[in-house]
C-alpha positions, 0 to 999 in steps of 0.5 A: 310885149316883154315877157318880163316885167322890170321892177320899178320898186325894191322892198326894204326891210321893215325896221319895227321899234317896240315903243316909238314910230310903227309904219312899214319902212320900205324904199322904192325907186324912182325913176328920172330919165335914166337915173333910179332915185331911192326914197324912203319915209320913217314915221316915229309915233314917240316923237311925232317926226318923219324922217325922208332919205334918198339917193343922190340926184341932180349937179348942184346946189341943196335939196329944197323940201316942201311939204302938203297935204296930199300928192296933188295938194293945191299948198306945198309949203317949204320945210327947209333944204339940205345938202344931205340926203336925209331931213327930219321935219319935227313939225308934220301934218298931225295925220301921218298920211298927209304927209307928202314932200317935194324933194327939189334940185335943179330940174328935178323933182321926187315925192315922198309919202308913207302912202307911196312906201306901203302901197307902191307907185300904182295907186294914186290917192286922192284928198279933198280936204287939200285938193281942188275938186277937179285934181283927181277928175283931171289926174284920171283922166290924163292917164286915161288918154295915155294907157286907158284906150284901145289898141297898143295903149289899152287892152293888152297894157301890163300897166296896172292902177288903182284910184282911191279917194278919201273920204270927204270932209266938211261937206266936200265932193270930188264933184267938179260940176257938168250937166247932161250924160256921162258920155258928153263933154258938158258932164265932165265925167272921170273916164275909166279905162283898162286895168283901172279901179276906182275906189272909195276909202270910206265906211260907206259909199257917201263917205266919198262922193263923185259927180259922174263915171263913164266908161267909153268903147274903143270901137266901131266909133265909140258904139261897141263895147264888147271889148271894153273889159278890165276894170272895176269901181267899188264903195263910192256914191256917184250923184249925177251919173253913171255910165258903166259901158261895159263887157266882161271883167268888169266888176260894179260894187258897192255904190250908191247912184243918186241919179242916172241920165240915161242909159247905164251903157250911155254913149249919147245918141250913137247906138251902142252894144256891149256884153256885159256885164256885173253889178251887185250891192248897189243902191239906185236912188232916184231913177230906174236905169236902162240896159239898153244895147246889152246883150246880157247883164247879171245885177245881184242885190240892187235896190232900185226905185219903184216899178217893175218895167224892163230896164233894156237888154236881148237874151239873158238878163238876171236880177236877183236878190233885188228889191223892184226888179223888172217883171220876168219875161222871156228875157228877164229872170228875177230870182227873189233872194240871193241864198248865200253870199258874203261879199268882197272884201275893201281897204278903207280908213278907219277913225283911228286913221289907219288903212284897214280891210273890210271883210263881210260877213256871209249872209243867207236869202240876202235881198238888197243891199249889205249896208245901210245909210249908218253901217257899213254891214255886218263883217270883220276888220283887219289892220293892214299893216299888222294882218297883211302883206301888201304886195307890189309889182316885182314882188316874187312868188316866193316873197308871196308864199313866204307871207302866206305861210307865216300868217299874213294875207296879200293885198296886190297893189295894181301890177303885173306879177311875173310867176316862176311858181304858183301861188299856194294858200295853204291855211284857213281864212287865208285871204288874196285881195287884188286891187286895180285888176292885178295879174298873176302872171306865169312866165314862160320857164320849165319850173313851173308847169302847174298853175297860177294860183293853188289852194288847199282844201281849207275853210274860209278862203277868200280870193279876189280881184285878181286877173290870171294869165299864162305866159307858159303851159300848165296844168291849171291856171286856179285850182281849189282843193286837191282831187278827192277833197272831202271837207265839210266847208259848210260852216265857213265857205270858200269865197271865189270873187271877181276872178278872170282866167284869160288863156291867150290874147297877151303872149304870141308864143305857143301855151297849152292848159288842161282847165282854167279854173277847176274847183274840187273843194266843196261848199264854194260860193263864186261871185263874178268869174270871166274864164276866156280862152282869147278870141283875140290878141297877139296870136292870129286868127283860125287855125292858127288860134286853135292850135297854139292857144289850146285848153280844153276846159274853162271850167271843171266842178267836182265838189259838191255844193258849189254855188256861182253868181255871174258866171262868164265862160268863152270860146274853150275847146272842149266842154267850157263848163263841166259839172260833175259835182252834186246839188251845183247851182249857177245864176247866170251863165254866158258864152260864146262857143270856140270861134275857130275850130277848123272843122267839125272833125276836129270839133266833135263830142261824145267819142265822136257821135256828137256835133261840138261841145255843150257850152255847160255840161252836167254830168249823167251821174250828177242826180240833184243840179239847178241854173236859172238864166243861161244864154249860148251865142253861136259865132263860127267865124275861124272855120271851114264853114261847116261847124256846128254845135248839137246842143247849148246844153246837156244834162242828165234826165233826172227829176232834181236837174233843173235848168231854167230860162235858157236861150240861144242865138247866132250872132256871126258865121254860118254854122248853128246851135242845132237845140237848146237843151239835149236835142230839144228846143230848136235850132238858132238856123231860124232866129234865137229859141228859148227854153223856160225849163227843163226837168226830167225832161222828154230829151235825149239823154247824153251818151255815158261819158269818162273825163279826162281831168288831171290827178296827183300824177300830174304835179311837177315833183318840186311842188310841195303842198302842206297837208 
């Protein structure tokens, strides 16, 4: 894979007239065979005219310009031709948007359109009012059977998209008709694959309505789905079925399900297994899905239909802030309110017809859903064109940290954002939203040895949607206040939400990181991280793995009052999660010990007198910690045969630790969790074990530690953080 990825767009300067037309005015560029065509589109509100240019492209003969609706519009009309490179068309669509010209010559053909100057050539817009029902199902999924699957085409892609449809109108859907689940061809599903977001543009998730979404598994024959990463849907209503057939980094929001079939991991009649996975504020109308084949499965602020029996899974399902949930048992936890939350921010179309971005409210003791039939919940609107810097694929760190400082927030277009320098959100409220699973990306360069993303010690933060990776060696890859941080954030949190740190896996050259994400800011609510150190990718296996993808930590927390939903941590070389900050809460917690530590020499805790590392850690001075619904799955697979693990867990004996519905299992290799919780519970030599909760309990206490975390010696000098 290149290390470098080359811009397909270029960024224009705004031109901003104070009485006429108001659209950002950028150009990007086309590619034709080998030829790069400039486009560029300026609306003039005053005069209720669009301007198109563009470079030179075909031998001969005049441009012809058609004219419709959306890009995939079923009634392109002509509006004229030219032998200039530039036409103004007097009489457009009354809606500034639906405007989309065809510039035509010879075989060639560019389309023009404001949604493709502002928001890149990542995202596709879809529009029933000029479309066919299946233009964006048949769109999707083209693309799905090129970049969407598994192997080269898939899971270590840079492609990055995201599909947004617009609202319907007139009683219109996108739903092209089928019948049976969303895993068979008579469904005609839309199929979403890797580094892919399906969208809503509407107020409400019945503003657009989808008929089925399936995600289908690349192994074992299309039964396992425990690489089935990287993609997410949010705001839409699906009304025949969804089948989200997921793992980690996968993020279900927001939707409104009239009906499923079967099975939310749906593949017919084979028999699928997953680790998965993710979904919050979603509303099931009329049937109780099943789990069925999920290892674990976090589900936050759902309403489902009446009843309380189980809705499948093995270890370690949490339901929380449900309405209806599953009767808990071993393997289910229901927790009855979510106590804070404010959830992720989403473009939409205003009645003004202006893009805008939602951004809720927080909330406390949540249960259900945050928006009803009529209102879209409570929250705030920004305009994106006034409020935001909308970032592309090429963009520089620069360009990012030059908006930041001079007010605006970022919204990522889907890409693969090449970093010579971390990005640093210095100021309060200050807001980064991905779309179509964006990844910021540092490059393997002796500038920055830091991280990916640094945030200040300021209120109200929000950073979300955005996937980390690390073609270099730093410190971090996400780092939230500065070491010592002391602000009260407890009036207005900082938002953490849809975040992946992956270590490994892409690049094939040697990095080394200290701690994926350390959180040192107090009062921070996390809402769905997966921290993986890659079991798998470029690099191969044992104890080759273990000494050119080294990080020790997946997780560090030092602030006080950290609060996290869905937490996912895998495979890190030393304590994956590490708690040292006070009255911490985690719903949900998954993980996968390090596949590969070569031997239990190399593998060892506590100066030496322990077996492996405690997957979650708190520490002996923390005196007030809770956790309900922990699971650990031993697979030794890299090593020499002989590792294992002393505890899953490891906590302070003190009267307000309390960790809830724990469990460990062996899924592969020959080495064992030898106890669940500080040498009590049981060994997973003889079949899972399970603890319903520890609290001051008879266990033994872990020996005193001192943690080697970084500290303000270790910024490079060129860094320069405001205070």
């Amino acid at each position: 894979m290149s290390k470098k990825v080359i811009s397909l767009s270029t960024l224009f300067a705004c031109i901003l007239f104070l009485c006429s037309f108001i659209s950002p005015c950028s150009s990007n560029e086309k590619i034709e065979g080998n030829k790069k065509i400039e486009r560029k589109i300026v609306y003039n509100k005053k005069k209720h005219n669009i301007t198109i240019s563009w470079s030179a492209f075909g031998s001969s003969g005049n441009y012809i310009i058609t004219r419709g609706g959306s890009r995939l519009s079923s009634d392109f009309v002509s509006v004229g031709s030219t032998s200039k490179l530039l036409f103004i068309d007097n009489k457009p669509n009354a809606n500034k948007y639906e405007n989309y010209y065809k510039v035509s010559r010879n075989d060639i053909t560019i389309i023009i359109s404001l949604e493709n100057q502002i928001f890149g050539d990542n995202i596709y817009f879809y529009d029933r009012k000029y479309e066919k029902a299946e233009s964006a199902r048949n769109d999707i999924n083209s693309q799905f059977s090129t970049i969407g699957l598994g192997g080269a085409n898939g899971e270590w892609t840079t492609k990055r998209q995201a599909y947004y449809f617009k609202p319907n109108v007139d009683g219109q859907t996108y739903d092209v008709g089928g019948s049976g689940s969303a895993s068979s061809k008579e469904a005609n599903s839309i199929e979403l694959g890797f580094y892919s977001h399906i969208g809503g543009l509407g107020k409400l998730p019945s503003d657009v309505k989808l008929g089925s979404i399936f995600t289908r598994p690349h192994l074992s024959g299309g039964a396992n789905a425990t690489c089935t990463f990287w993609r997410s849907v949010e705001n839409v209503e699906v009304m025949r079925d969804f089948a989200w057939t997921v793992s980690q980094s996968t993020s279900a929001r927001r939707l409104l399900i009239d009906s499923t079939s079967k099975y939310i991991s749906d593949i017919g009649d084979t028999n699928f297994w997953g680790s998965g996975g993710f979904i919050a504020d979603t509303h099931y109308e009329s049937d109780r899905p099943n789990w069925k084949g999920q290892q674990q499965w976090y589900t936050r602020n759902a309403v489902f239909p009446s009843g309380s029996e189980a809705m499948g899974g093995s270890y370690n399902m949490v339901w929380q802030g449900c309405v209806n949930p599953p009767l808990a048992d071993d393997s289910n936890s229901a927790i009855a309110t979510t106590p804070i939350i404010r959830e992720k921010p989403f473009l939409f179309i205003d009645q003004d017809g202006e893009y805008k971005v939602f951004i809720p409210a927080w909330q406390k003791d949540r249960i259900g859903v945050s928006w009803s039939s009529k209102n879209m919940g409570e929250g705030k609107v920004q305009d994106l064109i006034a409020n935001w810097y909308v970032a592309k694929e090429g963009d520089t760190d620069a360009e990012i940290n030059a908006a930041l400082k001079a007010g605006k927030n970022i919204f990522f277009t889907p890409g693969h954002y090449s970093l010579n320098a971390p990005i640093q959100v210095n100021r309060k409220d200050a807001i980064l939203l991905g779309a179509g699973i964006a990844s910021v990306t540092l490059e393997p360069t002796d500038k920055n040895t830091w991280g990916c993303i640094y945030a200040d010690d300021k209120d109200g933060i929000i950073i979300a949607g955005l996937l980390m990776d690390s073609f270099n060696s730093t410190i971090y890859q996400v780092r939230i206040g500065d070491e010592g941080s002391k602000a009260d954030h407890s009036a207005d949190p900082i938002l953490l939400t849809d975040i992946t740190c992956r270590v490994g896996g892409v690049q094939s050259n040697n990095i080394q990181i200290q701690v994926a994400m350390q959180i040192n800011s107090s009062n921070v609510v996390g809402d769905h991280f997966w921290l993986w150190r890659a079991d798998h990718g470029s690099q191969r296996g044992g104890d080759v793995r273990w000494t050119r993808d080294r990080c020790k930590n997946g997780l560090v927390v030092t602030g006080n009052d950290v609060t996290l939903y869905g937490l996912f941590v895998e495979h890190f070389q030393e304590y994956e999660v590490l708690w040292l900050g006070e009255r911490g809460r985690t719903f949900f917690f998954q993980n996968e010990p390090p596949y590969d530590a070569p031997n239990q020499k190399s593998w060892s805790s506590q100066n030496g007198k322990v077996d492996g590392y405690a997957a979650f850690k708190v520490a002996n001075t923390v005196k007030e910690h809770h956790t309900v619904g922990m699971g650990s799955y031993a697979v030794f697979t890299g090593t020499d045969g002989n590792v294992n693990k002393k505890n899953g867990f490891e906590v302070p004996n003190s009267p307000n630790v309390r960790l809830e519905k724990m469990c460990i299992t062996r899924f592969a290799g020959s080495g064992n969790i030898q106890n669940v919780i500080n040498g009590t519970g049981g060994s997973t030599a003889t079949g899972p074990k399970r603890v319903a909760l520890y609290n001051n309990g008879e266990g033994m206490q872990p020996y005193d530690e001192e943690y080697n975390l970084p500290n303000s010696e270790s910024y490079p000098a060129f860094i320069e953080m405001e205070k």
